[in-house]
Every structure is written in C-alpha cells, then in structure tokens.
C-alpha positions as a Python dict, from the first residue, in 0.01 Angstrom:
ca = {
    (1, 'X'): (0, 0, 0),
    (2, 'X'): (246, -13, -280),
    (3, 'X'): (301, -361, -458),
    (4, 'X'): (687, -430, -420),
    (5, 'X'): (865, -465, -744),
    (6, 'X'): (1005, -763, -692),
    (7, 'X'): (681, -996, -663),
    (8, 'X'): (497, -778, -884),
    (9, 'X'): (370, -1051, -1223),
    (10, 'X'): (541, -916, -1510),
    (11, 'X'): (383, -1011, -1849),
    (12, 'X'): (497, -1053, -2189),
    (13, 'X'): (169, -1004, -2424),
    (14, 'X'): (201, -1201, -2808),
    (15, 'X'): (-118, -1130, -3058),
    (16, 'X'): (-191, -1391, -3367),
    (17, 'X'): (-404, -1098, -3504),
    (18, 'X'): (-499, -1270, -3808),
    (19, 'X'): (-684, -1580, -3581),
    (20, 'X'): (-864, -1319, -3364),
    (21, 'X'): (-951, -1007, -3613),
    (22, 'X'): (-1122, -1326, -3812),
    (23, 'X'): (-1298, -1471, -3542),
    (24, 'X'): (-1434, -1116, -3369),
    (25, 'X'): (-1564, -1038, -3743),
    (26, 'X'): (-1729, -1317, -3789),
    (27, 'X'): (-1937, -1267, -3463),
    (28, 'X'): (-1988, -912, -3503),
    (29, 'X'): (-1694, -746, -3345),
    (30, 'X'): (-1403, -579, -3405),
    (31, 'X'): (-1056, -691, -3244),
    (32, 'X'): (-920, -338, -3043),
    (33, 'X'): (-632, -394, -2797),
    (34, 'X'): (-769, -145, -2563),
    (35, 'X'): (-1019, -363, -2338),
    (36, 'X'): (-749, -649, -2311),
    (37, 'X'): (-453, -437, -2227),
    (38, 'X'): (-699, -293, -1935),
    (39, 'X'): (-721, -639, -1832),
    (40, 'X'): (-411, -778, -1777),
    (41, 'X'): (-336, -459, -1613),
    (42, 'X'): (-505, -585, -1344),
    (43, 'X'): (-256, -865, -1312),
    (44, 'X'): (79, -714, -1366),
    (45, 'X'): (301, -528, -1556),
    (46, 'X'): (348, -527, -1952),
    (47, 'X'): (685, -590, -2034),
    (48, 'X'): (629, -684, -2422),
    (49, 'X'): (347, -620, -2631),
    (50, 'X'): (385, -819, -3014),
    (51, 'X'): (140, -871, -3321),
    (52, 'X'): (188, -1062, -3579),
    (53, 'X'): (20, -1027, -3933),
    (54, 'X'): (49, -926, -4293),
    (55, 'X'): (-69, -627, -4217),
    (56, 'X'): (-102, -483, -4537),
    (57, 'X'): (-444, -694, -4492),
    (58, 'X'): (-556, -516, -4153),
    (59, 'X'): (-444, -151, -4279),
    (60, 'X'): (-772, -63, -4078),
    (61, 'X'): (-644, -211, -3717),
    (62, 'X'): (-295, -48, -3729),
    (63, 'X'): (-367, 303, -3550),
    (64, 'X'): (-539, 101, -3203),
    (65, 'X'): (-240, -100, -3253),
    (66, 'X'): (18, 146, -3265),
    (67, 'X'): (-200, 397, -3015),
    (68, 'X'): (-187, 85, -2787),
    (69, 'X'): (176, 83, -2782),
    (70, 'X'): (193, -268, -2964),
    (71, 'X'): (516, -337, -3209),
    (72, 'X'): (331, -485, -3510),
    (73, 'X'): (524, -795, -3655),
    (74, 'X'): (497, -772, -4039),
    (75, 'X'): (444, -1162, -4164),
    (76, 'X'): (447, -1053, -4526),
    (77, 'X'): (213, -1286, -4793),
    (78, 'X'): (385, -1484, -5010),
    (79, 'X'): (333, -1672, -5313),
    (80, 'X'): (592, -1960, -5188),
    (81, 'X'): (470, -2057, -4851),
    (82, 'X'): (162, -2060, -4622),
    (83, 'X'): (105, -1728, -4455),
    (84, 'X'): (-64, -1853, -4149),
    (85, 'X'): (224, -2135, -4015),
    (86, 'X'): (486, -1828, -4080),
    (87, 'X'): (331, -1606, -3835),
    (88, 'X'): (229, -1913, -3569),
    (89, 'X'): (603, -2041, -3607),
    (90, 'X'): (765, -1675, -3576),
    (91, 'X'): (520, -1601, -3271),
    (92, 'X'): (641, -1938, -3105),
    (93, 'X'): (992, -1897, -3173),
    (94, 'X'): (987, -1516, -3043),
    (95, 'X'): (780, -1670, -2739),
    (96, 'X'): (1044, -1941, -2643),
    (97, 'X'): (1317, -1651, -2732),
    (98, 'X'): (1210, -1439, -2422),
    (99, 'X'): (1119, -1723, -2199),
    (100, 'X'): (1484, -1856, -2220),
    (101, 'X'): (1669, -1501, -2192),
    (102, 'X'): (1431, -1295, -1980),
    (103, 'X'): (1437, -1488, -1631),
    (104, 'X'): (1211, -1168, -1485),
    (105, 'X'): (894, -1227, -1731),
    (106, 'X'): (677, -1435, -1564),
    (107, 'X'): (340, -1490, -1766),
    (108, 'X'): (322, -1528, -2086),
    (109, 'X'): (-37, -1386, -2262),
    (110, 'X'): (-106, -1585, -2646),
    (111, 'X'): (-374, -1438, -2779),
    (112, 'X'): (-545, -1650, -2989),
    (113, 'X'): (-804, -1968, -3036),
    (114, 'X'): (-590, -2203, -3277),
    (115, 'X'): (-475, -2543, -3134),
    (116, 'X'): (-132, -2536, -3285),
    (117, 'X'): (9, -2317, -2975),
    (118, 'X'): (-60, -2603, -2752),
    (119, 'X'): (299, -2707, -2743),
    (120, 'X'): (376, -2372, -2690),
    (121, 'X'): (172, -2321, -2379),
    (122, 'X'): (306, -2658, -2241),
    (123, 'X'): (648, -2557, -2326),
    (124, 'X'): (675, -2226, -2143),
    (125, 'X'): (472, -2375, -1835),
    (126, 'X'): (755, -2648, -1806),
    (127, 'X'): (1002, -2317, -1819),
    (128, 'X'): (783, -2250, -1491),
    (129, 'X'): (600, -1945, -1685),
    (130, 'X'): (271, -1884, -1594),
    (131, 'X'): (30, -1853, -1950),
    (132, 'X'): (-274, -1671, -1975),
    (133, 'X'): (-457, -1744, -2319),
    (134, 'X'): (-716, -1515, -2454),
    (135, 'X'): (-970, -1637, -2741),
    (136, 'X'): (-1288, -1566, -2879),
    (137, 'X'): (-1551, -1795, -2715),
    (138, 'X'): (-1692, -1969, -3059),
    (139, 'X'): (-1337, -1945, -3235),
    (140, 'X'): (-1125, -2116, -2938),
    (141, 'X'): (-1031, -2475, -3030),
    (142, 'X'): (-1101, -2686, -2693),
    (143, 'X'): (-805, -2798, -2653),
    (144, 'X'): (-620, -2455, -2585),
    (145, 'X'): (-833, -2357, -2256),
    (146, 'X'): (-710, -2663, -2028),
    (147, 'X'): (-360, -2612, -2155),
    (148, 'X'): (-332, -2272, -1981),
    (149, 'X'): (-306, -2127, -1655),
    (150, 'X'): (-614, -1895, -1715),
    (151, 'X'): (-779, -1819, -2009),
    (152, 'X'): (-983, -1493, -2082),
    (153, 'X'): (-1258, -1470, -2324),
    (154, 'X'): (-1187, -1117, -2525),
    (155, 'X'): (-1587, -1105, -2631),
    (156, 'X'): (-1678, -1111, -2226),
    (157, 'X'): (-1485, -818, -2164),
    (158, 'X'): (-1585, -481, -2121),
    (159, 'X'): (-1605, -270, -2359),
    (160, 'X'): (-1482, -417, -2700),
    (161, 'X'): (-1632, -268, -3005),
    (162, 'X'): (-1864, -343, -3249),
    (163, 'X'): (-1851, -345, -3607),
    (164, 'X'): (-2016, -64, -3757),
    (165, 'X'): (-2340, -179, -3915),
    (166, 'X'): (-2398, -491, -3699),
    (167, 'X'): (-2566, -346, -3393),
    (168, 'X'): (-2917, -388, -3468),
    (169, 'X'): (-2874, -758, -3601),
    (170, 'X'): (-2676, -865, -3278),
    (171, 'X'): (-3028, -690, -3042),
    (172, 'X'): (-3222, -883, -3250),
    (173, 'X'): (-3034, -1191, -3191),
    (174, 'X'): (-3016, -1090, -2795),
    (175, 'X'): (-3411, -1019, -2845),
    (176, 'X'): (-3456, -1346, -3023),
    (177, 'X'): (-3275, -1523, -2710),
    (178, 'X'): (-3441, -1336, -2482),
    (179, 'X'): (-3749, -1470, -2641),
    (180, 'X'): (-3648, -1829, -2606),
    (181, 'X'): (-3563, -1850, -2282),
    (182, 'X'): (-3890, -1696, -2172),
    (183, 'X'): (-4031, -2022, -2377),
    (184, 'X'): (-3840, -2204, -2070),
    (185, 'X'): (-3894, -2071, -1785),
    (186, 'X'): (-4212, -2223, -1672),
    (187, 'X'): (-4050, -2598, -1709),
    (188, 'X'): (-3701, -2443, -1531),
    (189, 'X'): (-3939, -2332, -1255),
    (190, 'X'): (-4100, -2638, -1221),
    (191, 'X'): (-3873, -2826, -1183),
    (192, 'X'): (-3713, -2612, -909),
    (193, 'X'): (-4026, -2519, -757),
    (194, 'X'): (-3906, -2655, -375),
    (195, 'X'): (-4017, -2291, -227),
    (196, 'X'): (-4360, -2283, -417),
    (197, 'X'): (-4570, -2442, -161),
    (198, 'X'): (-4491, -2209, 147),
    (199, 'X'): (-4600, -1892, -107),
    (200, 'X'): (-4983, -1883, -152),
    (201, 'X'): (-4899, -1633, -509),
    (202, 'X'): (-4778, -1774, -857),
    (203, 'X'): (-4416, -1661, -921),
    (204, 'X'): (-4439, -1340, -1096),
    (205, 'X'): (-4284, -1282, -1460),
    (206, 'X'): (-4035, -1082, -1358),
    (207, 'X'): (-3822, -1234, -1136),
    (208, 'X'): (-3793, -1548, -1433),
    (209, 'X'): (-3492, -1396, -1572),
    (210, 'X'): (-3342, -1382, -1225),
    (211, 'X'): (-3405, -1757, -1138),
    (212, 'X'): (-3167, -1815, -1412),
    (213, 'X'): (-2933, -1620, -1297),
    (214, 'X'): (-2958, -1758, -928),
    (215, 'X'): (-2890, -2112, -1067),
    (216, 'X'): (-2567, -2033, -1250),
    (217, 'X'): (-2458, -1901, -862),
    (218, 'X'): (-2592, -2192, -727),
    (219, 'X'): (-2398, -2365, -887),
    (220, 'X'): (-2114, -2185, -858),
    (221, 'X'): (-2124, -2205, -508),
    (222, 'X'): (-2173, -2582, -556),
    (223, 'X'): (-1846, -2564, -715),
    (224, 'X'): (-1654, -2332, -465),
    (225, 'X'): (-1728, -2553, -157),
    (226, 'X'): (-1626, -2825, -317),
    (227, 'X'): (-1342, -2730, -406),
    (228, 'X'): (-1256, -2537, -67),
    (229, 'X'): (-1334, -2887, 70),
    (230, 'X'): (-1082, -3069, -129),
    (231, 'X'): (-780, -2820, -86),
    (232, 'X'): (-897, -2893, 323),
    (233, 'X'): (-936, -3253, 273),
    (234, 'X'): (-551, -3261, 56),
    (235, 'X'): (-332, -2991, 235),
    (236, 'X'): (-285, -2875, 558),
    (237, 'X'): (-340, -2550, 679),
    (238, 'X'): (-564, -2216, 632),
    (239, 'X'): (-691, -2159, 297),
    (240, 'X'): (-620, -1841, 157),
    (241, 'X'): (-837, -1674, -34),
    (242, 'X'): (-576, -1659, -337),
    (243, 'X'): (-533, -2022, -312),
    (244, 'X'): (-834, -2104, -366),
    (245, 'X'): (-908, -1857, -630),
    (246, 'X'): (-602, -2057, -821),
    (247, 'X'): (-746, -2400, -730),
    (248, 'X'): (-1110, -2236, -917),
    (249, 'X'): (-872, -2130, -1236),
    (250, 'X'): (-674, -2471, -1242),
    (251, 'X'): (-1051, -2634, -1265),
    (252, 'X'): (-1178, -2381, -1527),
    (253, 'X'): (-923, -2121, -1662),
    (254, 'X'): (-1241, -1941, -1801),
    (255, 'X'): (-1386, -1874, -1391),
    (256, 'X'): (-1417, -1492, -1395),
    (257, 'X'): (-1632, -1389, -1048),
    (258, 'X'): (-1759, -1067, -1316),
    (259, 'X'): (-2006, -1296, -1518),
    (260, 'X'): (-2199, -1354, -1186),
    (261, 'X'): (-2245, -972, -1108),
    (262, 'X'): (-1921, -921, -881),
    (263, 'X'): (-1643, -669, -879),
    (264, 'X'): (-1390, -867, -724),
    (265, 'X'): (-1328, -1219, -564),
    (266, 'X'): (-1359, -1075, -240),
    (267, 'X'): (-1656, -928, -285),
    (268, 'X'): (-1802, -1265, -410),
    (269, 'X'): (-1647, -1416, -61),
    (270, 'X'): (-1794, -1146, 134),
    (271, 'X'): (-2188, -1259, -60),
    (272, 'X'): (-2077, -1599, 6),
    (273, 'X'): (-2003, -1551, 420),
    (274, 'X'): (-2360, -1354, 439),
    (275, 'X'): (-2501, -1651, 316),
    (276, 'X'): (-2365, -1886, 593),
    (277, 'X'): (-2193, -2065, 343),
    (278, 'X'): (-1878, -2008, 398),
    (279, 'X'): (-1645, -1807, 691),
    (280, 'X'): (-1354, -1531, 617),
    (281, 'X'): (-1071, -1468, 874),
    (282, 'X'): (-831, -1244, 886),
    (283, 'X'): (-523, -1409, 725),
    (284, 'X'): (-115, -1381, 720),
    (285, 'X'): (-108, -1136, 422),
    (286, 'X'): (-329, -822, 438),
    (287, 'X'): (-634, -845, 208),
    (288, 'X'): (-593, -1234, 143),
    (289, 'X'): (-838, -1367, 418),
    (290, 'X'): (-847, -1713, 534),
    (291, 'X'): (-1161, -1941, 372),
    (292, 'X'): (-1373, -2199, 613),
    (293, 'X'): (-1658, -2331, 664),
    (294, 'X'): (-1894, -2252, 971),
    (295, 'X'): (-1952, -2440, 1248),
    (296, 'X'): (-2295, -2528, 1112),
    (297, 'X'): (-2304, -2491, 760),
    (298, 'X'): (-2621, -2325, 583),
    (299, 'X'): (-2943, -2606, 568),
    (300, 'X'): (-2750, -2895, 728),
    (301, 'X'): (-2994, -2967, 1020),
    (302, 'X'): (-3257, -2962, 753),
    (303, 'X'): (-3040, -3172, 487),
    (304, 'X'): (-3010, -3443, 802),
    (305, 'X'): (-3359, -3409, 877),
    (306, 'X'): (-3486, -3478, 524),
    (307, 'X'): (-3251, -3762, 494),
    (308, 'X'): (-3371, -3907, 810),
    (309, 'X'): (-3734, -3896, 719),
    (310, 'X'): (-3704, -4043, 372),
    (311, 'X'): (-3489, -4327, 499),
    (312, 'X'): (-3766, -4386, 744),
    (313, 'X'): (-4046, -4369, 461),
    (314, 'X'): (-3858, -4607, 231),
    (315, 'X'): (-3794, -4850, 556),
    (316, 'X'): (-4181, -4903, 562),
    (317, 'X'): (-4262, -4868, 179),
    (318, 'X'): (-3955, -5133, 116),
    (319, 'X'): (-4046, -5383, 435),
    (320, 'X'): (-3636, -5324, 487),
    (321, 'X'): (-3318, -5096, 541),
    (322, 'X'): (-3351, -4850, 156),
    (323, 'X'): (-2975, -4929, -24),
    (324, 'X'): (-2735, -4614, -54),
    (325, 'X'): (-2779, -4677, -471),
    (326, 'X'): (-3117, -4460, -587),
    (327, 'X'): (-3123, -4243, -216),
    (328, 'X'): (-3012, -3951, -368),
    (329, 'X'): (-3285, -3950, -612),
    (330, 'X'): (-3511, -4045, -324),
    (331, 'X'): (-3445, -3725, -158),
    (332, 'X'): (-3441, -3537, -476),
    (333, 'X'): (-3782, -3619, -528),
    (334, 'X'): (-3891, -3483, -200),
    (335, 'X'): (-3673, -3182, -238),
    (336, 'X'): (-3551, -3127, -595),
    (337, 'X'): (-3271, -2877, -527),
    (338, 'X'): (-3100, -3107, -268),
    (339, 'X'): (-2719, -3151, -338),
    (340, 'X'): (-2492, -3257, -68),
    (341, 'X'): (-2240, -3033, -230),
    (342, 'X'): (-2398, -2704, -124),
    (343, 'X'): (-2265, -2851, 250),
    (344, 'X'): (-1918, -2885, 109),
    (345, 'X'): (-1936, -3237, 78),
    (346, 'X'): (-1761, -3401, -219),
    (347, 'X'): (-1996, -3684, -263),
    (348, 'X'): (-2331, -3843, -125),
    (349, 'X'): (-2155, -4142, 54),
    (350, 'X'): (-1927, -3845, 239),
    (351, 'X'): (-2268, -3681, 310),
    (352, 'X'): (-2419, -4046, 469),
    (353, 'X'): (-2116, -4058, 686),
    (354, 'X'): (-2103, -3728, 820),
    (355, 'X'): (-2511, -3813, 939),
    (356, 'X'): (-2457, -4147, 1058),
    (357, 'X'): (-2128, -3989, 1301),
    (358, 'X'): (-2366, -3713, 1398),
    (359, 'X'): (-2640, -3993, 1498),
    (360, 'X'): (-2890, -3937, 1253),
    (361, 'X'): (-2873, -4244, 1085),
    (362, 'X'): (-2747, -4570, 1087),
    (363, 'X'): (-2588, -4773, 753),
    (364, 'X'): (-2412, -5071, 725),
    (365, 'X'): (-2205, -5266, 470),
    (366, 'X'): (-2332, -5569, 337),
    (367, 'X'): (-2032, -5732, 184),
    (368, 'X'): (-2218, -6015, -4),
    (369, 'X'): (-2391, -5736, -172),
    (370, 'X'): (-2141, -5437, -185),
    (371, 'X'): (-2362, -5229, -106),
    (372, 'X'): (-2460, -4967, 180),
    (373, 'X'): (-2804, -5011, 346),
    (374, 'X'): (-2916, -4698, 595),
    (375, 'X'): (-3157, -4721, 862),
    (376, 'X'): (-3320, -4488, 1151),
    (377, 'X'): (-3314, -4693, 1462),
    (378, 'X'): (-3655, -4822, 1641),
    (379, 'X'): (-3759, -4524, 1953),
    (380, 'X'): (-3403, -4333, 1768),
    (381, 'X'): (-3556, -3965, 1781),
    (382, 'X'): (-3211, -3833, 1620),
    (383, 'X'): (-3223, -3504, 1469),
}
C-alpha cells in the first residue's frame, strides 16, 4: 500500500552545524548527516535540506555534506560581528521564509541544542507546522525539548560515527559504567525483591543487567496506561494507536519505543497485549489498531486482594478504620513494586474507588477531618 501524496509529511530539514559538530566532538563523535537523514525518512519526505557555518572551519565535514545532498550555507567569520548570532539569525529568518511561502511543508527539523531557537520553534508551531528538534543529549539546553513536537537525540541513533582515535577511551568509559552499576545491583534487587520468596535459588549474576532493563519498561508501561487512561477519561471514542503514540511524544518529545529493544510502536503494542496489559482491535485505518484495556486488567484481583488484607491488618494494629494518607506506603511495604498505575489508574484515590464499587472495601469521608478512612466490613468476605 502506497502512501498518497497528498497526506504524505513533507519536511524541511535546517542544520546549525557549528552547535552540533561542537557538541558531537566534545563527546567523542563526529556530526555525519547520513544516520539523521535515514531517520526522518521514516517520517516523510525531504523537501529542503540547509547548513549553516563558516565552513572554511569544517573543511573536513563538507564531502558527507555535499554527498548527503545538503546546500551548505556559508556564514563567513568576521572581524565586525559575532559569527554565531549571524548564522542562528540567517537560519531563523530562512526558517520563517519557507513557513510563510511554502503552505505544503509541514514539519520543520532544527537541528541543534542552543536555546535561542525557542522562539523559532514556537513561531512556526503557531504557523500550524509541526517541529522536530534534534540535539546532542549533554549539549541540548532544556528548554528546547518541551518546545517541540518531537525531539530526536542524534547520539541515540544508529550508526553515527566516531572520531578516529576515541574508541578505546569511550569502551573504557562504557566498561567503567558497566562496572558501577554492577556496584548497584544487589541494593536495586533488594529493594525489588517481591518475587524472591517463591524462588528457593539466589538471583543469578546474569540476569542483573536485565532487571535494569525490565524497570525502565516497567515503567514505561506505567507511563503508557496512564496515559491511554487519560485520552479515555478526556475524549470520546476508540484510541488509535497513532493517537496515543502523539499523546506519549506531547509528554516526552524524546519517547523513542527503539531504546527499549523494539522495532516499531506496534511491535511494542503487540509485547504490551501478550502481557494482558493492554487490548488491540482492529481499527478504521489499516495498520492503526484501536488501544484498550481488558476486561480484567493484568494483577487486579491480586492488587484488590492485597489492599483488602492490609486495610484489615491496619484495622486491628490501629484499634480503627487506617486513613487513605500513608496506605500506599502500607501496601508498598508488603509488596514493594505495587503501583496502581500498572492498572491504568491515574492515582491511588481512583484506585480506592474502583475497589470500594467492586465491593472490596468500604471508605468514607470524614469531613471534620478531610480525610478518607477505608474499612473491610465485619463477616464481608469480598474478594
């Protein structure tokens, strides 16, 4: 199936090479158009491709500029005037140029990590142009990430080069890192250690680096049900897959489903449904399915369950009905990876009302106290 022309993102692609040749030297790497360019071809079509420098000072980037197909703005040095604003002010003004005469570009990519383009991102997104920024991850001011649509980290892609002479210090770094977070794992799996007691072995070594991993997903997931629960809770409707892909960028325009191990959104979906986390439907457009959540979400029974039974404990250790304040913790301490949000809940009051409807517990508001209290009903079996 052939994307039709006439929806298909074109993109107009503007490089402050001075900001990020800089920046990529100074952590090891070399600034090469190629790995970028293979990006955003993944999200449309190239209409213009501008860089901007003196580049009588990067005589050595030229040829992957020019073999790339990028016009290379000459922002000559002078002895009269500051070299940098020239080239930020010429890339701006070029920028707002095209915005306000080419109707058909549609996102706008400003590749670099200085603060001063701001204005310009917030300019072109009131012209209804969608902006795409693209830093270096220690270089990027952090102010420039929330100002865009998306923003793409050029050292996290695949396949940008090294400077010559700098690979062995940057394994020793890696090795060095390695090294330290070995140091933590014992403590990190302590404190997550809910499974330990139903396996009779230690954890082995190996699978250390891999908890790691596993809590960055968890979290992510964390994230992704919550926010599939508030574009439920705010619109009516099936949620697409695309829409909710969009609502993850609008939260963090750095979310790339690739630094958790997946090819594609879908394919993170597709983990997520075998999980019981979420569901996938066919939807209206082919390849966009529709995002829910099942029936019974993953661990709910059991998330009831263990609220029920601590509410109960703290009714006898407190002689009275345990406040809402400090429950969380309560049930965190009897099961330290609990978090309502893995449920799609958006909070832990949400979480107290959705047991108390499905009979689990009781709670009432005490007005002189404004405050919650829960309870478990005397002869109440529940869940």
């Amino acid at each position: 199936m052939t994307t039709s022309p006439s929806t298909e993102e074109r993109l107009a692609l503007f490089i402050d090479h001075e900001n990020v040749a800089i920046g990529a030297r100074d952590i090891g790497y070399r600034f090469d158009p190629a790995p970028l360019l293979e990006a955003l071809a993944e999200r449309g079509r190239l209409i213009t491709r501008r860089a901007y420098a003196d580049w009588n000072l990067f005589r050595d980037d030229r040829r992957g500029m020019v073999d790339a197909h990028v016009e290379l703005i000459e922002i000559p040095q002078r002895s009269d005037s500051v070299r940098k604003n020239a080239a930020d002010i010429q890339m701006a003004v070029d920028a707002m140029e095209l915005a306000l005469t080419r109707d058909f570009v549609s996102t706008f990519v400003i590749v670099s990590g200085d603060s001063d383009f701001t204005p310009l991102v917030s300019k072109l997104r009131e012209l209804d142009k969608r902006v795409i920024g693209v830093g270096l991850k220690g270089s990027t001011s952090a102010m420039l990430p929330p100002a865009c649509d998306e923003f793409v980290f050029y050292d996290r892609l695949e396949g940008i080069p090294r400077r010559e002479g700098r690979n062995q210090p940057a394994a020793g770094r890696a090795k060095k890192k390695s090294g330290g977070d070995r140091s933590k794992k014992p403590a990190a799996a302590k404190a997550g250690a809910a499974p330990a007691p139903s396996s009779p072995e230690p954890a082995a070594p190996d699978p250390a680096p891999a908890s790691s991993q596993k809590q960055d997903l968890r979290k992510l997931e964390r994230v992704i049900t919550r926010t599939l629960s508030g574009i439920q809770s705010s619109a009516p409707g099936a949620v697409q897959a695309s829409n909710l892909k969009r609502a993850l960028l609008r939260k963090d325009p750095t979310f790339s489903e690739q630094d958790f191990g997946f090819r594609g959104f879908r394919e993170l979906l597709r983990h997520l449904e075998q999980q019981q986390i979420i569901t996938l439907t066919d939807g209206s457009a082919p390849g966009d399915p529709e995002v829910d959540f099942p029936s019974a979400p993953r661990d709910e029974q059991a998330a009831f369950a263990l609220l029920r039974d601590t509410v109960k404990q703290l009714m006898v250790e407190l002689g009275g009905d345990p406040p809402l304040s400090g429950l969380k913790d309560q049930l965190r301490k009897r099961q330290p990876d609990f978090s309502e949000k893995d449920l799609g809940y958006s909070g832990f009051l949400q979480f107290c009302k959705a047991a108390v409807t499905k009979d689990v517990v009781e709670m009432d508001f005490e007005e002189e106290d404004q405050e919650y209290y829960l309870y478990v009903e005397d002869g109440d079996e529940g869940a």
